[in-house]
N, C-alpha and C positions, 0 to 999 in steps of 0.2 A: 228283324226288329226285336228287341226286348220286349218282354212282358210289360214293364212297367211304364212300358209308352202310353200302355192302353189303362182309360179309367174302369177298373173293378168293383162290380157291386159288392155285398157282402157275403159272397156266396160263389167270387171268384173269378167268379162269369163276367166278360165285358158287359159293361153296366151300358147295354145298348137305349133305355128311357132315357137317360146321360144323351148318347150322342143325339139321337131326334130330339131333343127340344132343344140342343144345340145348333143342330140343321134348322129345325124350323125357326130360332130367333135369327139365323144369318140371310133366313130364305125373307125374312119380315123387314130386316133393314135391306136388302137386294131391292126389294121390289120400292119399297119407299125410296128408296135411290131414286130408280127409273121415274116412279111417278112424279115423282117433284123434277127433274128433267122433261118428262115428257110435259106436261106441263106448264117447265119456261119456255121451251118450244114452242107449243100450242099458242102462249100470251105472245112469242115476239112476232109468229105467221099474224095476227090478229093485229097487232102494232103497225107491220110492214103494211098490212093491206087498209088500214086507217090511213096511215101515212100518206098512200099511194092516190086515195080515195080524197084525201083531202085538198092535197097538191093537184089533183088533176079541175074538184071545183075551184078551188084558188085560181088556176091559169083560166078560169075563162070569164 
């Protein structure tokens, strides 16, 4: 790898404050990923089982 791959603080030294708050905003959209997934999940299990619940009062 080149040198210049990596971002440098002023002092030369890979400017590792740079990558962690870079990790930590990718780690912050990751999980906002998931949760708004887990979530429509959550809603359509809840959906299914209304659905199921009301179809079965419906048939009688």
């Amino acid at each position: 790898m080149k040198e210049s791959e990596f971002k440098l603080n002023e002092y030369g030294e890979v400017d590792v404050d740079y990558y962690v708050a870079h990790a930590e905003q990718l780690r912050r959209e990751y999980v906002a990923e998931l949760t708004g997934k887990l979530v429509a999940k959550v809603k359509a299990l809840f959906h299914i089982k209304a659905d199921a619940a009301h179809k079965a009062v419906a048939s009688h």
